[in-house]
C-alpha positions as CSV (number, residue, x, y, z in Angstrom):
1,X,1.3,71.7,10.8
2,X,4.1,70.9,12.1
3,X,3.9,73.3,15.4
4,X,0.5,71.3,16.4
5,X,2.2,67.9,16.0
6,X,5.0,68.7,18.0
7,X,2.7,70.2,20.9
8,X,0.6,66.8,20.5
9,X,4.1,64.6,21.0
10,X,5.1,67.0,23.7
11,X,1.7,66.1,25.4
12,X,2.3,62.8,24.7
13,X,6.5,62.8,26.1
14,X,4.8,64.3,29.3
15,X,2.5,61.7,29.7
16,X,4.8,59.3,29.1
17,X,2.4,57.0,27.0
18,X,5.1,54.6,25.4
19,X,5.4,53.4,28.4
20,X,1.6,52.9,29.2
21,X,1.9,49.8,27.3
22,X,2.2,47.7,31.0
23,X,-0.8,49.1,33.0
24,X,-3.2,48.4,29.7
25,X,-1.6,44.9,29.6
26,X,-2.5,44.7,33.2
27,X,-5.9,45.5,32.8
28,X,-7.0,43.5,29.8
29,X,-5.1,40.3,31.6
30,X,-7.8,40.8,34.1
31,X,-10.2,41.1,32.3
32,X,-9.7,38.3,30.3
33,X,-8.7,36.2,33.0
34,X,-12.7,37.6,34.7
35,X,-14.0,36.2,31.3
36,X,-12.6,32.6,31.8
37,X,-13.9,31.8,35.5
38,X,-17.8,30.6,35.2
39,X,-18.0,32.0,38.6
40,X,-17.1,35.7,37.8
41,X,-20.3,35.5,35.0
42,X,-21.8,38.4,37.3
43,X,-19.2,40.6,36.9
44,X,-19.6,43.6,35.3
45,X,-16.8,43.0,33.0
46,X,-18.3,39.6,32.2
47,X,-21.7,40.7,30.7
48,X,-20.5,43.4,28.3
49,X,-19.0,42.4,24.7
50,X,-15.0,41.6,24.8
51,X,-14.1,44.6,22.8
52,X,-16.1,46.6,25.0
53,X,-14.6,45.4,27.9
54,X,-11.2,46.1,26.2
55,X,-11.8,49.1,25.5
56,X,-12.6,50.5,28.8
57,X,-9.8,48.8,30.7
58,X,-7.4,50.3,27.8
59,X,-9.2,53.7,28.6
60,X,-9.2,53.3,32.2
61,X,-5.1,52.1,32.2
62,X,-3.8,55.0,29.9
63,X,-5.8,57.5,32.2
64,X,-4.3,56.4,35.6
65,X,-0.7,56.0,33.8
66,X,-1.5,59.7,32.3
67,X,-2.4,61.2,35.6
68,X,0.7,59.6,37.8
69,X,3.1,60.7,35.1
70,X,2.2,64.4,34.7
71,X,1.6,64.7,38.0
72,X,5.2,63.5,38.7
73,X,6.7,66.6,36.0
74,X,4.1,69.4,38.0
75,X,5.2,68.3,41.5
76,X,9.4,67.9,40.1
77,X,9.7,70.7,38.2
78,X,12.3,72.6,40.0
79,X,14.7,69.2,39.7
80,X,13.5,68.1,36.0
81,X,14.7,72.1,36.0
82,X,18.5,71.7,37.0
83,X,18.9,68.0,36.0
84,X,16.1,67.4,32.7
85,X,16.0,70.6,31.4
86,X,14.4,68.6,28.3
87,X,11.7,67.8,29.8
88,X,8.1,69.2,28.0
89,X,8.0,71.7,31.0
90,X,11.2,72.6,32.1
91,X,12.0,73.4,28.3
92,X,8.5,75.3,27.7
93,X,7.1,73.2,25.4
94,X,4.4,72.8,28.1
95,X,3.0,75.5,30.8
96,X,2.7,74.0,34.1
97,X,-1.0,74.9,33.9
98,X,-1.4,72.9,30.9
99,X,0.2,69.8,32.6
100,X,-2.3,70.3,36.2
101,X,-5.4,70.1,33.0
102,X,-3.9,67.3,31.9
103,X,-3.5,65.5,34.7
104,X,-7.0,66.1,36.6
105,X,-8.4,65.6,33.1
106,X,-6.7,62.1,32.5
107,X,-7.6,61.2,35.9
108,X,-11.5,61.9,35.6
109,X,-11.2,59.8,32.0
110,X,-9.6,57.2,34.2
111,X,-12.2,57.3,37.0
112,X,-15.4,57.6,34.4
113,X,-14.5,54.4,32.8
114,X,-14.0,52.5,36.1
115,X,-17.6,53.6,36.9
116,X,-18.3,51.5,33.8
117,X,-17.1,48.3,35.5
118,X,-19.0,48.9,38.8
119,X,-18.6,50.4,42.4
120,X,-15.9,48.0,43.7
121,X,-13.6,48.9,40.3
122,X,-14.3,52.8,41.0
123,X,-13.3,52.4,44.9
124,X,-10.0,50.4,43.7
125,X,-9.5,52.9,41.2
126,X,-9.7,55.8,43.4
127,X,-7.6,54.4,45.8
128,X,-5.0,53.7,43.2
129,X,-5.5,57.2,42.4
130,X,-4.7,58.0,46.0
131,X,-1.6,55.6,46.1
132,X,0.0,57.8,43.0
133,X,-0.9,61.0,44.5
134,X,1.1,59.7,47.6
135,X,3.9,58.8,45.7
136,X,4.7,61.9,43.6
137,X,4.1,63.5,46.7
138,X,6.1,61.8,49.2
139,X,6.5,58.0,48.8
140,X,9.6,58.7,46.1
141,X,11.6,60.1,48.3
142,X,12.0,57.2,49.9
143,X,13.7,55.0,47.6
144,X,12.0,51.4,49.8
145,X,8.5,52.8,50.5
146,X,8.7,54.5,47.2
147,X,9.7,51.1,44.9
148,X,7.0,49.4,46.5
149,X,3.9,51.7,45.9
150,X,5.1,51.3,42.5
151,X,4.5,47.4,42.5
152,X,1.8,48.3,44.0
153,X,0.3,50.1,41.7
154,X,0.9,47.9,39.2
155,X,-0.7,44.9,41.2
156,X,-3.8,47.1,41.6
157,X,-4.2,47.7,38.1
158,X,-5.1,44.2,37.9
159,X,-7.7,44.5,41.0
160,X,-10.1,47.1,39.0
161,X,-11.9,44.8,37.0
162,X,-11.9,41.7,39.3
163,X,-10.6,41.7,43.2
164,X,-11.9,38.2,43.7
165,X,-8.6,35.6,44.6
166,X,-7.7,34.2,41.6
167,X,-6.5,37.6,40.7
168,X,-4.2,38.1,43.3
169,X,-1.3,35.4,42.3
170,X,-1.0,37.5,39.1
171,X,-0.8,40.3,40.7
172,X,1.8,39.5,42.7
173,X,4.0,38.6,39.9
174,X,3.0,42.2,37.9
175,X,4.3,43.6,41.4
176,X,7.5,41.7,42.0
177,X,8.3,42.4,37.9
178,X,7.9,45.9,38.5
179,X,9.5,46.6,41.8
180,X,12.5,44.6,40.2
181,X,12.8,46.9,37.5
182,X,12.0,50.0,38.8
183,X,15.0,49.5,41.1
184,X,17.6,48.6,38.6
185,X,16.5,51.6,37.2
186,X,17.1,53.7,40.1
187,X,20.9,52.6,40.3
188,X,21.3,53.1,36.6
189,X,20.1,56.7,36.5
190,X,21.9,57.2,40.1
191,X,18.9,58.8,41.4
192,X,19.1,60.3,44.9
193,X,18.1,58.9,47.8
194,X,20.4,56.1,46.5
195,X,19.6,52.9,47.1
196,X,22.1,51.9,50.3
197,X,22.0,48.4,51.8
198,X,20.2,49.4,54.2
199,X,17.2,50.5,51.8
200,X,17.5,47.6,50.1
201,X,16.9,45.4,53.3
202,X,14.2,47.3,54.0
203,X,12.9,47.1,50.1
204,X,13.1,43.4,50.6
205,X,11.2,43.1,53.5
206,X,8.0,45.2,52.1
207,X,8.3,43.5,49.1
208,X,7.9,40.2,51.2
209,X,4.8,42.0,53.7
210,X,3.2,43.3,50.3
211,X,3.6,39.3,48.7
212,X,1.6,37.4,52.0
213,X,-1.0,40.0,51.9
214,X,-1.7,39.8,48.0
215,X,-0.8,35.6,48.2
216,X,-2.8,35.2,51.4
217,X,-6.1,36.4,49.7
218,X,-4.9,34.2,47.0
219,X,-4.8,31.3,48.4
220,X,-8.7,30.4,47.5
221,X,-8.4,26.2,46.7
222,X,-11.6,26.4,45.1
223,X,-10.8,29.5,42.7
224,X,-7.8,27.7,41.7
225,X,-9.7,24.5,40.3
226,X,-12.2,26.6,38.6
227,X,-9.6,28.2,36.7
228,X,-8.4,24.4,36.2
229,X,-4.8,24.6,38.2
230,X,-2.3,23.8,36.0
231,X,-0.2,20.8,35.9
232,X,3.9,21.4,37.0
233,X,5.3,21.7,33.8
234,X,2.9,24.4,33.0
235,X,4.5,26.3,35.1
236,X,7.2,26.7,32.9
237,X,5.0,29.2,31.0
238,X,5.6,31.6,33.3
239,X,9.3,30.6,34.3
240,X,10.4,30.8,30.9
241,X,8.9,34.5,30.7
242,X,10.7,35.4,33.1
243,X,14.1,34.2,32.3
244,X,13.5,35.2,28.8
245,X,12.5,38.7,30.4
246,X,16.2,38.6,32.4
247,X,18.4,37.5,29.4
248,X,16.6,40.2,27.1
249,X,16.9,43.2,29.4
250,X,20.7,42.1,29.9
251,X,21.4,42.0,26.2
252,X,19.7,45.4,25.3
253,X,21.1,47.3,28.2
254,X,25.2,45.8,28.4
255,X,26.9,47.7,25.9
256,X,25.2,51.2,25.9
257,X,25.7,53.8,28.7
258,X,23.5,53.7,32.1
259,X,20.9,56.1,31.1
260,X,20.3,54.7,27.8
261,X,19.9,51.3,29.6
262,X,17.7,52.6,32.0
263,X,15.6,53.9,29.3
264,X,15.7,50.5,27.6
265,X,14.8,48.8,30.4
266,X,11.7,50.7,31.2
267,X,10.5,50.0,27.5
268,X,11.5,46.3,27.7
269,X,9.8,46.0,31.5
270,X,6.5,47.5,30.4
271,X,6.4,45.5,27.4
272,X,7.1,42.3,29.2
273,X,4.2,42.8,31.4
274,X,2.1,42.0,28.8
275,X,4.3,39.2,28.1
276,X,3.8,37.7,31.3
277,X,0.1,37.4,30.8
278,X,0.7,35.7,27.7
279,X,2.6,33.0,29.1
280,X,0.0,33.3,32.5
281,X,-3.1,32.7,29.9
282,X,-1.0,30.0,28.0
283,X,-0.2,28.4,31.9
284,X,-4.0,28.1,31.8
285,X,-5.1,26.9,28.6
286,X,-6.9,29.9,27.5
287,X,-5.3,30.1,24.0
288,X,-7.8,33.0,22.7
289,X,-7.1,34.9,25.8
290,X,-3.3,34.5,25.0
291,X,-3.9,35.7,21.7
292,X,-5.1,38.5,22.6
293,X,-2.5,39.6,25.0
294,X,0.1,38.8,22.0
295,X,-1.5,41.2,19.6
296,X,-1.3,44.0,22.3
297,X,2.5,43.2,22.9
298,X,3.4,43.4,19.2
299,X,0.8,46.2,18.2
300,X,1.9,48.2,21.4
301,X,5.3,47.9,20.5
302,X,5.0,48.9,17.4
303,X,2.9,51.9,18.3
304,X,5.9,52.6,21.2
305,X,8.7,52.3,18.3
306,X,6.3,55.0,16.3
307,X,5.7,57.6,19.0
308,X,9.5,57.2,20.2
309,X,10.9,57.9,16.7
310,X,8.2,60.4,15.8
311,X,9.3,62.5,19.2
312,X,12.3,62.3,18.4
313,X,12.2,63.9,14.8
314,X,9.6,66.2,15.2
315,X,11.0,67.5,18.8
316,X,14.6,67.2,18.5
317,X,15.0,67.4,14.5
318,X,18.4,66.2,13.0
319,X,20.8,69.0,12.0
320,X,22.2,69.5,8.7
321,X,25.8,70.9,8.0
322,X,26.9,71.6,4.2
């Protein structure tokens, strides 16, 4: 029994699903926020029954997050080697055949539940596909072009279920949150290329290319009243998210070393994803739609907490001394 369960939470540490908790908050904000606009009643994701529709984008999330994160152990295995020798690979808890299965198999779940949600969220999820692919590949060794195609990524989660404008103002938030935190934690775990000034000039400047093109197609007047624009103080939704975000990731991460604080902060950031689109939905009124997003922050932390501490026992159990 318990050599299964450890291979199953070694599958589990490669694919790094605790923190898949952002990309399925992504996906079901979109497709909630499809379910509120009158005008997106065509929409695939409009016609099928909520948990349906749920369902798929949770399938469709955890495949693409699968895919990108095995992929990143198969093509870093000689550095996870010399530098995290824990790793499911490296340590031989996983064959590097085994991890290429998982990966192409996660990415055809991810692909056949897009299909699910029409032609234009296939094509968007292929291309993310393509964007992750390029990444692992190339794009992180950049520590600017790399950061970016990560806020990317994140942004185009959103864009399966729903590429019309009002999704793109969203998006551009899931983006920015991402990019943010993805390169705090690249100074924290002092990953090489370093971030320089120079790279961080240039992060800033792709960061503000990547926000006119997403804003630009988002600047639809008429989408924005039939999602009933809020009022100026319900802006303060999605303000107060933020700043909640910033004083939370600072108090978990100020007193413990840099690469438990890294770690923290990559739990805290995906969570807080999902908080975002709670405040977002709460921004607009849509009080069920909030709901929902709250039960998958508190039930996918909860399930994160579980899996962490599971891993942890099963894979690295405590040692006894008389």
């Amino acid at each position: 029994m318990a050599r299964p369960l450890a291979r199953f939470l070694s599958a589990l540490q490669l694919v790094r699903l605790s923190l898949a908790l952002g990309a399925v908050g992504e996906l079901w904000f979109a497709v909630l926020l499809a379910r509120a606009d009158p005008q997106a009643a065509g929409l695939a994701v409009s016609m099928m029954p909520l948990p349906e529709a749920l369902g798929i984008a949770t399938i469709v999330a955890i495949g693409l997050y699968s895919f990108g994160a095995s992929l990143n152990d198969v093509l870093d295995l000689r550095h996870d080697s010399a530098f995290s020798p824990e790793r499911p690979i490296p340590s031989g808890k996983i064959r590097s055949a085994h991890a290429v299965m998982v990966a192409m198999t996660s990415l055809m779940v991810a692909v056949s539940g897009a299909v699910l949600f029409g032609q234009s969220a296939l094509l968007t999820t292929v291309v993310i596909a393509a964007v992750i692919l390029f990444f692992n590949a190339a794009g992180k060794h950049f520590p600017a072009v790399g950061l970016l195609v990560v806020g990317m990524v994140h942004a185009g989660h959103m864009l399966i279920p729903d590429q019309r404008p009002a999704t793109m103002l969203p998006a551009w938030l899931a983006m920015v949150h991402a990019v943010a935190v993805r390169a705090v934690v690249h100074r924290l775990e002092e990953k090489r290329p370093a971030l320089t000034a120079r790279s961080i000039l240039a992060l800033l400047l792709l960061v503000v290319g990547a926000s006119v093109m997403l804003l630009s197609r988002g600047g639809d007047a008429d989408a924005r009243a039939r999602l009933h624009a809020p009022a100026l103080t319900s802006l303060l939704w999605p303000v107060a998210s933020v700043a909640l975000f910033v004083i939370v990731a600072w108090a978990k991460t100020r007193r413990v070393p840099s690469t438990t604080a890294a770690e923290k902060l990559l739990r805290y950031g995906s969570l807080w994803q999902v908080v975002h689109g709670v405040a977002w939905m709460a921004m607009l009124g849509e009080w069920s739609a909030a709901g929902w997003l709250a039960l998958l922050a508190l039930g996918g932390f909860a399930t994160m907490t579980i899996l962490r501490e599971s891993a942890s026992l099963v894979l690295r159990p405590p040692e006894y001394r008389p």
